[in-house]
Backbone bond lengths (Angstrom), bond angles and torsions (degrees), N, CA, C in turn:
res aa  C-N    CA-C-N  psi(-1)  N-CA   C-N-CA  omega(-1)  CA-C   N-CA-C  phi
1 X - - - 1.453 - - 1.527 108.77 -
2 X 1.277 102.52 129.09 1.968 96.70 -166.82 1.415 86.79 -95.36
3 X 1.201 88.06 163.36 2.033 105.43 -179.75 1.395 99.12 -103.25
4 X 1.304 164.18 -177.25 1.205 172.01 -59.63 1.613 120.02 59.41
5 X 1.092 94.73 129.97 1.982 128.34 169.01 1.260 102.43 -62.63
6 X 1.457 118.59 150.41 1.607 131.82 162.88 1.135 105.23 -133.55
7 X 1.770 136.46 -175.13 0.715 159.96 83.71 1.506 134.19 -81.65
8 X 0.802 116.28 134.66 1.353 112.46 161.17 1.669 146.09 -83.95
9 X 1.188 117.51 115.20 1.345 102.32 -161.91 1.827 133.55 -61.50
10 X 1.379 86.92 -26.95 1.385 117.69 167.30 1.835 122.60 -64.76
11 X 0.749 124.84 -65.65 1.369 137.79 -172.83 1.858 113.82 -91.42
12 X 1.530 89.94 -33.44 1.782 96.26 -162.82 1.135 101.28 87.68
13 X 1.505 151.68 -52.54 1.381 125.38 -161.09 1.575 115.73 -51.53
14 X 1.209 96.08 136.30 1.508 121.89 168.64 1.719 113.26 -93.90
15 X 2.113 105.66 140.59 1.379 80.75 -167.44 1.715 72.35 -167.34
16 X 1.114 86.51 157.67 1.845 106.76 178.75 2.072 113.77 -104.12
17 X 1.594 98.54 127.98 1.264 104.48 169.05 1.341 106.11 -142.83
18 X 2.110 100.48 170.62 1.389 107.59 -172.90 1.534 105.98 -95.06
19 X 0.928 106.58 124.17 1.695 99.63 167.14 1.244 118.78 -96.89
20 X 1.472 131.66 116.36 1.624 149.66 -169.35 1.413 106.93 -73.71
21 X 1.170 125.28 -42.41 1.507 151.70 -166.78 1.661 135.93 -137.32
22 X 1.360 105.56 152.87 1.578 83.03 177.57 1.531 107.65 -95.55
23 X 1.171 120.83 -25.31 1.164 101.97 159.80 1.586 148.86 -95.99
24 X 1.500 83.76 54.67 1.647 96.36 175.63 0.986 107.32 -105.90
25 X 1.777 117.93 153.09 1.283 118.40 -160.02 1.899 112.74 -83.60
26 X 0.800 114.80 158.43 1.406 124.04 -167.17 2.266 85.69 -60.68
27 X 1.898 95.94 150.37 1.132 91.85 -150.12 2.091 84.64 -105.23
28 X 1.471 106.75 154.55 1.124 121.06 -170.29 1.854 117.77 -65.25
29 X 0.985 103.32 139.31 1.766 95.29 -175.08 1.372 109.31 -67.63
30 X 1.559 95.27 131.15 1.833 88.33 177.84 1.769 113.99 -62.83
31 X 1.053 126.62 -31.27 1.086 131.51 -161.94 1.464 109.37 -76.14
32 X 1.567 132.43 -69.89 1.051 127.57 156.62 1.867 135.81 -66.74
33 X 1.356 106.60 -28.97 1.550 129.61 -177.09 1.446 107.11 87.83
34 X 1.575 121.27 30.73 1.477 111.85 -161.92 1.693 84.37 -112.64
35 X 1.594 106.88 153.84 1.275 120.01 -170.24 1.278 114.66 -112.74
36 X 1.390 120.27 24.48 1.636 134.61 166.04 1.343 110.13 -120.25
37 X 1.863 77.56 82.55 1.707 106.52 172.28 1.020 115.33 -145.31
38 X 1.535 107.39 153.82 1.933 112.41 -150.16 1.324 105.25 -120.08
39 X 1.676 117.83 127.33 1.268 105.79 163.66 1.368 141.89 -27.50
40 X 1.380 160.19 132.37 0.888 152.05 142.81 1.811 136.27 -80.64
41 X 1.572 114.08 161.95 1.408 97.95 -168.71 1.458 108.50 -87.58
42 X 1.175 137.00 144.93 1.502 129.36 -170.90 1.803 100.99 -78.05
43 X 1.299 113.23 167.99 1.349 131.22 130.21 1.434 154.40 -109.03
44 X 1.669 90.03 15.93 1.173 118.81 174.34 1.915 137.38 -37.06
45 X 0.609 93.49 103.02 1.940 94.24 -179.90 1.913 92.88 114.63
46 X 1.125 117.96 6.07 1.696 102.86 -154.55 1.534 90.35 -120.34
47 X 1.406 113.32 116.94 1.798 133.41 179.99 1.358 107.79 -113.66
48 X 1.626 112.18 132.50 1.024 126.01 152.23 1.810 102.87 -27.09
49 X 1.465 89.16 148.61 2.000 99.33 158.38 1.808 101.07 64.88
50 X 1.263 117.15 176.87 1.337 118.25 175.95 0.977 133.93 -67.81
51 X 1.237 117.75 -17.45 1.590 133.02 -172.07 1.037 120.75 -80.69
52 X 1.119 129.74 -8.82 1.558 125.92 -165.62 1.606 127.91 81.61
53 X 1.128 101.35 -155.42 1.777 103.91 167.92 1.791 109.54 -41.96
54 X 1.628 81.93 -173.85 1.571 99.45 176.04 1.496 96.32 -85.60
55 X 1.263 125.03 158.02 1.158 147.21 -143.60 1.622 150.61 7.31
56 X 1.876 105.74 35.26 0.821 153.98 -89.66 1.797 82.96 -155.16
57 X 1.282 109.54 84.39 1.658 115.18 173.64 1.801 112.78 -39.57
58 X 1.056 134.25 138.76 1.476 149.75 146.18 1.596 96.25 -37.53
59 X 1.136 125.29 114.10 1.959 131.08 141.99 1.600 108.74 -61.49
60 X 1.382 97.16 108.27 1.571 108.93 161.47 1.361 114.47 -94.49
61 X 1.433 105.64 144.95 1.718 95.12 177.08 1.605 102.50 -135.77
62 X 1.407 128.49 107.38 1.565 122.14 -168.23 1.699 93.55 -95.07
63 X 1.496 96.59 138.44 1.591 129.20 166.75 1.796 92.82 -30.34
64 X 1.901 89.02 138.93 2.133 87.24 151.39 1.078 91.83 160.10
């Protein structure tokens, strides 16, 4: 089940849901309950520094 970003056009709050399907209807803003809200692009998997995510070992690479 992928997770997906919103915004909302209405309110601005931004907010994360699961989507089960593709054809389910885009999901209501928690904040206002209004349903003119727009996907957003994730940044998911992407960490500061080299490592990646949070808990997410350092890649060493030794000379040879």
């Amino acid at each position: 089940m992928p997770l997906f970003e919103y915004e909302c056009r209405r309110c601005g709050h931004r907010f994360e849901s699961l989507v089960l399907s593709r054809s389910q209807e885009r999901p209501p803003c928690p904040s206002c309950d209004s349903r003119e809200v727009e996907k957003q692009f994730s940044a998911f998997g992407v960490g500061a520094g080299s490592g990646g995510g949070r808990g997410a070992a350092p890649v060493r690479f030794s000379g040879g």
